[in-house]
N, C-alpha and C positions, 0 to 999 in steps of 0.2 A: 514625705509627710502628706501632700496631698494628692499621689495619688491615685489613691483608695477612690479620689471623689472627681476624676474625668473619665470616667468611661462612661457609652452611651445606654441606654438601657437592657441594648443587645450584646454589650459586655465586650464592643471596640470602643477605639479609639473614634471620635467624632472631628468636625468639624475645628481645625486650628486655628487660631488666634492669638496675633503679636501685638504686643498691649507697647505704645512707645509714650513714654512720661519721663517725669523730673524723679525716679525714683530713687536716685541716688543723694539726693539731696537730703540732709538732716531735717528737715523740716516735718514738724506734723503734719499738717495737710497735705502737703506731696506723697507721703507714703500711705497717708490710709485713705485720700480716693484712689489709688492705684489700688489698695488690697481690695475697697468697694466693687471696682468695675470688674477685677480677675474673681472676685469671687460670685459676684452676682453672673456671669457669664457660666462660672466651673461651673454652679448649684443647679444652670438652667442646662446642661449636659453638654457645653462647650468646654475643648481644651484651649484654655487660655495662658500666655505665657508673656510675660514682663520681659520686654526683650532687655538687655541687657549693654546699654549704650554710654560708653562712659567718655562724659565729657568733660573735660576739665576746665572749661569756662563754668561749667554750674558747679562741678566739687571743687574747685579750689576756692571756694567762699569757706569749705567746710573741714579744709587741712588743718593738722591741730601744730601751731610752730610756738618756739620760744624766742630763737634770734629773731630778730627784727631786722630785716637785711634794706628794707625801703627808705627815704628819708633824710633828712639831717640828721646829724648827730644826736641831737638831742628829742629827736623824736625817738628814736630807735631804742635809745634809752630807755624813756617810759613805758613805749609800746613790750621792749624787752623784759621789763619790770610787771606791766599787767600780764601778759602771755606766761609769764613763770607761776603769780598768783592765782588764773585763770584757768591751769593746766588740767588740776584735775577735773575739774567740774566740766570741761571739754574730753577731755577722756571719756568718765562716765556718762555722756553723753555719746557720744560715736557709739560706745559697746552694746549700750540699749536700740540703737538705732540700728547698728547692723545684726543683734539678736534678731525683731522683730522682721528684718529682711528675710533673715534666715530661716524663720519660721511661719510666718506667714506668705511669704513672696514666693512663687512658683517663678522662675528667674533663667533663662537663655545663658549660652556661651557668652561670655563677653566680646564685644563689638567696637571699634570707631568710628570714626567718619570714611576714612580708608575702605573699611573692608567690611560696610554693615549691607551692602547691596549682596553679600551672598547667602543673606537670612531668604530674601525673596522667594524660593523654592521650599521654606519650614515650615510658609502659614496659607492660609487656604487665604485668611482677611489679616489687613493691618488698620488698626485702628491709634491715632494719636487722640491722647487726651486724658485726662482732664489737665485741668493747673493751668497756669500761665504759661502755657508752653509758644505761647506765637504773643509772648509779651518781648521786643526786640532790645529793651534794655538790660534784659538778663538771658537772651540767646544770642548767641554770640552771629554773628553776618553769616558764617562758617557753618551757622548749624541750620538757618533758616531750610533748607530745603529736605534735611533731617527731621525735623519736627514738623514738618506738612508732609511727611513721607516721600518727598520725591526720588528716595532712591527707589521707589517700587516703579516698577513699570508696567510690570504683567498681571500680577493681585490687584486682591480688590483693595481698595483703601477707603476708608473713612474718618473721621473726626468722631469722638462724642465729647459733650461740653468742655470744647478746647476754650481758654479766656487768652484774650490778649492784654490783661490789665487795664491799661487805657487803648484805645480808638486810635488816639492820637499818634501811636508808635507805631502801627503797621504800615511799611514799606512797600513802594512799586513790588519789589522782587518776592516780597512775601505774599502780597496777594494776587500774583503771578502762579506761586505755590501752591497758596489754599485752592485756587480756579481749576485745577489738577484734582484734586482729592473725588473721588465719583459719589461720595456721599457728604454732607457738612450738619453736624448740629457745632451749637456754643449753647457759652452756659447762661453768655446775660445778652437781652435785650437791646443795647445798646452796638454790642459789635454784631448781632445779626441785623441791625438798621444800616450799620456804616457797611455792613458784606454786601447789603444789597444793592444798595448808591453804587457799588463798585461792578455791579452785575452779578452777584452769586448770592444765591437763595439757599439757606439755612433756616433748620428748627433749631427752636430755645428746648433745651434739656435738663435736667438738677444736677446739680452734682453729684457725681457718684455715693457721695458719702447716706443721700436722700436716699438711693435704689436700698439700704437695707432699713430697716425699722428700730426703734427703739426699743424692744426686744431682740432684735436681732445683734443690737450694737452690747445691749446688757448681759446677755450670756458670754460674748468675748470680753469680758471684765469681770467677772463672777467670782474670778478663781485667785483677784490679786486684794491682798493684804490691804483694808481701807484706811492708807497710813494717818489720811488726812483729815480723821473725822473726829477726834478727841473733841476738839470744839469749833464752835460753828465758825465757818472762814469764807472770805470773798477771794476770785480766781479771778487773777489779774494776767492778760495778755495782752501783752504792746507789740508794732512794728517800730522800729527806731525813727520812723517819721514821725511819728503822734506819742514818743514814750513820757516826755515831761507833762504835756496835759493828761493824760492817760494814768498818770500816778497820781496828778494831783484828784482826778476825780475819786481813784480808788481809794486812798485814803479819807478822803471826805465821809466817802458811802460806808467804809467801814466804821470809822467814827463814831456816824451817826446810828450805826444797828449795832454796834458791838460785835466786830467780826474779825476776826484776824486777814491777815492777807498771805496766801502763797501765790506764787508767781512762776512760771519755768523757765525767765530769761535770767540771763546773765547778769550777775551783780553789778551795778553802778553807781553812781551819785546820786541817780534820782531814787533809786532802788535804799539808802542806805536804811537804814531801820526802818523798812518801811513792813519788813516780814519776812514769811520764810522761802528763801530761795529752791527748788524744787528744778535745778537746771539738768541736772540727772535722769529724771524722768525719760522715761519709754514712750514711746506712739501708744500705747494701749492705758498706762499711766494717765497719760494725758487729758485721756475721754474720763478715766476714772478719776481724772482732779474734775473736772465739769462736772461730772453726774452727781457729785457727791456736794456742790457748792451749795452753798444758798446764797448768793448773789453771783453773776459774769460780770466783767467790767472787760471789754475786747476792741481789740481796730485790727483784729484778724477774721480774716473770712472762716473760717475753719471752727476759730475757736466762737463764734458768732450764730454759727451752722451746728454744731454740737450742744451748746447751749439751745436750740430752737430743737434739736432731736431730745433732747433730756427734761424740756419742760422750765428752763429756768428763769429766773428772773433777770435780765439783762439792761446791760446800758453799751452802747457800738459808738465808737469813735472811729470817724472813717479815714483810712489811709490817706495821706496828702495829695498822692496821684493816681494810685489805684482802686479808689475809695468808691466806685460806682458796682463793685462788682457785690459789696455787702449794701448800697442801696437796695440794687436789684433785688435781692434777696428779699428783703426785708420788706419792699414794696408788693411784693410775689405773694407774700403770706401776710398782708395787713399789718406789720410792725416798725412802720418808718418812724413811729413817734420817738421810737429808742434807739433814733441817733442823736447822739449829744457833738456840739459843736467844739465843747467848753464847758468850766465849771460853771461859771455864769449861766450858761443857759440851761444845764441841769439842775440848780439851786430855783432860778427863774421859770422851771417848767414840771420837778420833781411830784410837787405835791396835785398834778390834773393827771396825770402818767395812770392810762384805763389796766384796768388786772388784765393780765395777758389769756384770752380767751382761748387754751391750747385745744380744748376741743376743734374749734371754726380751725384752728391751724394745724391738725391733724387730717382731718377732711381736706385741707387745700394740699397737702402732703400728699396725702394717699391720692388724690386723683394726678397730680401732677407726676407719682414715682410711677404709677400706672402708662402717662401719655408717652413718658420717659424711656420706661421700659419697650414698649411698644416700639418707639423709634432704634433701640438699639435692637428689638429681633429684626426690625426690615431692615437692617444694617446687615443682618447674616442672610435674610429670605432675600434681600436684590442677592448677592452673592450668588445661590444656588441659582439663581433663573437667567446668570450669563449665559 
């Protein structure tokens, strides 16, 4: 399917590119800044490819089971009880997620830890990144020199806005790792301050998802059915560390505007009539639940980041520990005021809350997807002048 759109304008093949992320992972933001970077790179006349690494400390968060094999007894029980309740709505979720792979992701042989050192001869540049990918509490010991690319030896490698979540989690042996890489940006502030303390000098870069524009994001949603707009609704995304304050705000804020709530996690206690479940939804779905809201209620970077690409009106609850990476953000484009700590202090601060001036934060956009950009072509221009 795509491609019609790697060749160079001399009608070869150009320059390669092994893109290594979380892209197996069900997660919204893991798959669509990976399709940002491979596409922003295709469009700019690089052949880019999602290499294809499967790791099963990151997908088995995302296996779909019914026995419950862990446990006591009587955990197993329940756990076996929700897993049978929960089946389909995890199903239709997989099938959307591996569609959008399938159709958007330009995608490598498949690879392990084993046997991914004989990609090295496929790309000209390896670049890791975006995502949490050098966050050590969700990469496994086993994979650290994986996700800093140490299996390259010969290529070129680089990082663009790799996150480590927190500061706090990167290890002697990882940043042993990163001190390898011949090129480094990140995405926040914070771990380019602690790379340096450490000795290794990094540029701040955006998220990939920033490299396309809100038109550019609007045309890949153009063509899907606007299920969600019969009446007006607030788009509610939780991580499971913020989800009970996070509800209660949502529901407050709907309350008080008259708004229903969908949501695309998973039904629970805090979730019970709180509205409509929306766990099915696609990576493309998803951008077009945000675009189409008229409020965000979020403690997802992503869903945080898309809501600031769509113009919306927002409230950020920050993850428990990884909650600096949507400060940054937020601090980056003037919007720190909408982080809410709690209901309290959204009740307590609601009504001073300045109109969101998206002109001034389209200008800080565009000059920053610009400096962005820039750093990922010298990411290809050191390459040719080895």
């Amino acid at each position: 399917m795509l491609a019609a759109q790697i060749t160079n304008v001399d009608g070869g093949f150009c320059m390669n590119i092994g893109i290594l992320t979380f892209h197996r992972a069900n997660n919204y933001g893991a798959v669509l800044q990976n399709y940002a970077l491979q596409n922003t790179l295709i469009i700019n006349g690089f052949r880019a490819v999602t290499i294809d690494y499967r790791s099963n400390d990151i997908e088995k968060w995302y296996h779909i089971k019914i026995i419950e094999k862990n446990g006591n007894i009587f955990f197993r029980i329940i756990r076996t009880i929700l897993n049978f309740y929960k089946y389909g709505q995890l199903k239709k979720r997989q099938t959307a997620f591996d569609i959008f792979r399938r159709d958007m992701l330009l995608i490598s042989k498949s690879v392990n830890r084993e046997n991914i050192k004989q990609l090295e001869n496929d790309f000209d540049i390896f670049i890791c990144g975006s995502d949490q990918i050098w966050n050590e509490s969700i990469v496994a010991s086993e994979d650290r020199a994986v996700y800093s690319l140490g299996f390259v030896k010969h290529s070129y490698k680089a990082s663009y806005a790799a996150s480590a979540g927190e500061t706090n989690n990167i290890s002697d042996d990882l940043i042993y790792q990163i001190s390898h890489l011949n090129y480094v940006t990140v995405r926040e502030k914070t771990l380019s301050a602690f790379l340096k303390k450490r000795g290794i000098l990094s540029t701040i870069v955006c998220d990939p998802v920033f490299l396309m524009t809100k038109s550019d994001w609007a045309t890949k949603i153009k063509d899907l059915l606007p299920q969600n707009t019969k009446k007006p609704y607030l788009f509610l995304y939780y991580v499971d560390s913020r989800r009970k304050e996070s509800c209660k705000i949502a529901r407050y804020i709907a309350h008080n505007r008259r708004l229903k709530i969908i949501y695309p996690t998973v039904k629970c206690k805090d979730t019970i009539a709180i509205g409509r479940c929306v766990y099915g939804d696609g990576p493309l779905e998803f951008i077009s639940d945000i675009a189409n809201a008229h409020f965000v209620v979020a403690s997802s970077f992503h869903a945080v980041a898309f809501s600031i690409i769509f113009h919306k009106e927002f409230v950020a609850i920050l993850h428990a520990t990884t909650g600096e990476r949507v400060k940054d953000l937020l601090e980056k484009v003037g919007l720190q005021e909408r982080i809410i700590s709690n209901l309290d202090d959204l009740k307590n601060r609601e009504n001073s809350f300045d109109i969101i001036d998206y002109e001034k934060v389209d200008l800080i956009l565009s000059d920053w997807r610009k400096d962005s950009l820039s750093e990922l072509y010298r990411i290809c221009d050191q390459m040719t002048k080895r």
